[in-house]
matplotlib code that plots the C-alpha trace (Angstrom):
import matplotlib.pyplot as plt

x = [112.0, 108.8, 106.4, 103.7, 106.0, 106.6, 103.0, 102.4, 105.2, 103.7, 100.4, 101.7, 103.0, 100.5, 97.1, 96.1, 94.7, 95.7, 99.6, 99.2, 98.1, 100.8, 103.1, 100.9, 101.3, 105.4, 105.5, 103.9, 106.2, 109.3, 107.9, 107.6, 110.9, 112.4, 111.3, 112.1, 115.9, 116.4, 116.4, 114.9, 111.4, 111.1, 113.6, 112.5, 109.0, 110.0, 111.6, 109.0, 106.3, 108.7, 109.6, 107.2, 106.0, 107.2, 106.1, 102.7, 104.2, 107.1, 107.0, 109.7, 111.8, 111.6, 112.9, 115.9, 114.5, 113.0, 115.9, 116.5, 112.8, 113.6, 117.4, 115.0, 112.7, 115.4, 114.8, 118.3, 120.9, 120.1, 116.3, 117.1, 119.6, 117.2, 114.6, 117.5, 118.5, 115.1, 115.2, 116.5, 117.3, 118.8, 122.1, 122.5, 123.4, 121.3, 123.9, 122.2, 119.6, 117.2, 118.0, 117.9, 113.9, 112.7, 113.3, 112.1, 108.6, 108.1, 106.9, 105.4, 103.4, 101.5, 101.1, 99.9, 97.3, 96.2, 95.9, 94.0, 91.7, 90.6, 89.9, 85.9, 87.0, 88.5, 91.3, 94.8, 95.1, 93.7, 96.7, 99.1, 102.2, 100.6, 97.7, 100.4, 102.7, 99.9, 98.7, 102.6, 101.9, 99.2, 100.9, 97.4, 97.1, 98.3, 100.3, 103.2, 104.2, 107.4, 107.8, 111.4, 112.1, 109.5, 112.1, 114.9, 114.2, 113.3, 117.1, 118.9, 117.2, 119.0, 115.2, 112.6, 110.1, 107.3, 108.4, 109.0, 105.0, 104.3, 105.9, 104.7, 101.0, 101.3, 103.1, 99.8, 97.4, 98.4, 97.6, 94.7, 92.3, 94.5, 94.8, 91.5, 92.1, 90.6, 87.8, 84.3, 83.8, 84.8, 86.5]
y = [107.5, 109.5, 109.2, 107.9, 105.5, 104.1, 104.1, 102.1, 99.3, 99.3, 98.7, 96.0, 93.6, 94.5, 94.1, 94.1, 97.4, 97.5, 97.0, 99.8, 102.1, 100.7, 102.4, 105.4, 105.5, 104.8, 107.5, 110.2, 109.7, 109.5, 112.5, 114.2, 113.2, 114.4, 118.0, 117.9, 117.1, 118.8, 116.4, 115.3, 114.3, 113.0, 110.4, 109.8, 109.2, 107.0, 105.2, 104.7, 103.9, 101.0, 99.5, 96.5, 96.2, 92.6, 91.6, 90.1, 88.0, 86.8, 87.7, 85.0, 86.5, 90.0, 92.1, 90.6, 88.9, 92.5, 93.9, 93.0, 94.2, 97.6, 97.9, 96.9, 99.2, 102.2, 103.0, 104.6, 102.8, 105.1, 103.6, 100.4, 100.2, 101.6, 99.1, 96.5, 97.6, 97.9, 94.2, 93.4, 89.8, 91.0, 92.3, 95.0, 97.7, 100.9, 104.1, 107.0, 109.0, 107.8, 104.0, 104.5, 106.6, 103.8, 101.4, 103.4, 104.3, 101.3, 98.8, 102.0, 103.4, 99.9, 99.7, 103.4, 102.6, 99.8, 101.7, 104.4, 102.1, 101.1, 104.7, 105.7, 108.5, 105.8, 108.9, 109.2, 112.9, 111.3, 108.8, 110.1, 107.9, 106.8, 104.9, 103.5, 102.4, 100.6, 98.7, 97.5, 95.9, 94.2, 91.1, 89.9, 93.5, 93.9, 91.0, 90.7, 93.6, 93.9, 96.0, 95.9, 96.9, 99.8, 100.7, 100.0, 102.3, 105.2, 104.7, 104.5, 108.0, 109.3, 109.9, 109.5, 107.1, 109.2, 112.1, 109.7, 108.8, 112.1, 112.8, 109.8, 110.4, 114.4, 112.7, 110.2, 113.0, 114.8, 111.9, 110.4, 111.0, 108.5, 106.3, 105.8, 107.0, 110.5, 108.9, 109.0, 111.4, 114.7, 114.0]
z = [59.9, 60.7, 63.6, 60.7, 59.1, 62.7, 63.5, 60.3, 61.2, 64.6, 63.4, 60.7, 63.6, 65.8, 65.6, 69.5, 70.5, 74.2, 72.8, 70.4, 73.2, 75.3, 72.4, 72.8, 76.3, 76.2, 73.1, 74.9, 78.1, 75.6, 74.2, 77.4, 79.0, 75.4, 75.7, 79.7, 79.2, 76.1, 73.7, 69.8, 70.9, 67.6, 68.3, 71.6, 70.3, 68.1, 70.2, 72.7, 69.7, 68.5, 71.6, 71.7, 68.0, 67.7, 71.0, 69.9, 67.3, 68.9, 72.9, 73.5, 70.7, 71.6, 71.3, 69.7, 66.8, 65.8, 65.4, 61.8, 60.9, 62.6, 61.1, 57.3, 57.7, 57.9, 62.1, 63.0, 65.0, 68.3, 68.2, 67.3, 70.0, 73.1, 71.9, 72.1, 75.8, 77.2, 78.2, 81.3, 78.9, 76.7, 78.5, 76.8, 78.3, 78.8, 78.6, 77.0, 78.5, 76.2, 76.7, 80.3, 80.1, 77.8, 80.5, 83.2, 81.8, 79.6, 82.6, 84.2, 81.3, 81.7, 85.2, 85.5, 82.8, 84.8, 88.1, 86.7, 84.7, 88.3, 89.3, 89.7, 86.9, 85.1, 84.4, 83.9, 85.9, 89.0, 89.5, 92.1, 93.7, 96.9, 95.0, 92.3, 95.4, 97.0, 94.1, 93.7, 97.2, 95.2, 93.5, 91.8, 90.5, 86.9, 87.8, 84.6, 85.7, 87.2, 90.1, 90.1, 86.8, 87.5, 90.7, 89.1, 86.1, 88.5, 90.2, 86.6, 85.5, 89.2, 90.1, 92.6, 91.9, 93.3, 90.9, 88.2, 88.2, 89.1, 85.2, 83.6, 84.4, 83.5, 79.6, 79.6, 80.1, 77.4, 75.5, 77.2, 74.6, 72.6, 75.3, 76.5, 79.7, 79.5, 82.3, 82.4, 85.1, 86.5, 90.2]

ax = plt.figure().add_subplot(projection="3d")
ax.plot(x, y, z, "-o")
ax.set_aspect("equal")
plt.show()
């Protein structure tokens, strides 16, 4: 599968933009993490493209119920399988390194965007750990969020938390422009 046949089945169950940047955002960390350990960062990508793109149509379904859509639409076993594990729910478990970065930067990915859509600069590059660890304090803030699964993810990878934000906000600012989160002023 290629990165614009799984931007076209994203965009083919999904028709909210904030979800299709929230594959942006999880593909560009994928990405990142990819080329950081070594690995095909077209896989990866894919991955982190695909992760949600049943979610809008079937949230209590997913990402189970996906899975024969995926399988159809020719995504490789490795993909479909990461997008399987990346629910706590789903008990499957998370063994590869790319399972186990899906889950860590999915719930993260989200709450980064949020944080950084609170900035003044309204900019990715100007979220550091301290302002993402005191928001998690906030329970109101970017509430569906789950804090553990952001924690827990960071433990899996056998990595800090702070350093894991640290690389998830340097993977979303290479893709801000797509992401909206490029900010609206210079700090």
């Amino acid at each position: 599968m290629t990165r614009d046949e799984a931007w076209d089945l994203l965009c083919e169950h999904t028709k909210s933009e904030s979800l299709r940047k929230h594959g942006l955002a999880v593909e560009a960390a994928m990405r990142h993490f990819a080329r950081r350990n070594g690995e095909n960062e077209e896989t990866w990508a894919i991955a982190g493209l695909l992760h949600d793109f049943d979610y809008e149509r079937d949230p209590a379904g997913h990402p189970q119920n996906g899975k024969p859509i995926l399988e159809q639409a020719g995504v490789p076993g490795p993909i479909v399988h990461a997008i399987q594990s990346h629910g706590d729910h789903t008990g499957i478990p998370r063994v590869t390194a790319m399972e186990k970065t899906l889950y860590a930067v999915d719930e993260l990915c989200g709450f980064v965007t949020a944080v950084a859509l609170v900035k003044p600069s309204k900019a990715v590059r100007d979220v550091e750990p301290t302002s993402v660890r005191k928001k998690m304090k906030d329970k109101a803030f970017a509430r569906a969020v789950s804090r553990d699964m952001m924690l827990k993810g960071a433990e899996d990878m056998g990595m800090p938390f702070d350093d894991l934000v640290v690389e998830v906000v340097r993977a979303m600012d290479e893709a801000a422009d797509r992401l909206g989160l490029e900010g609206t002023t210079t700090t």
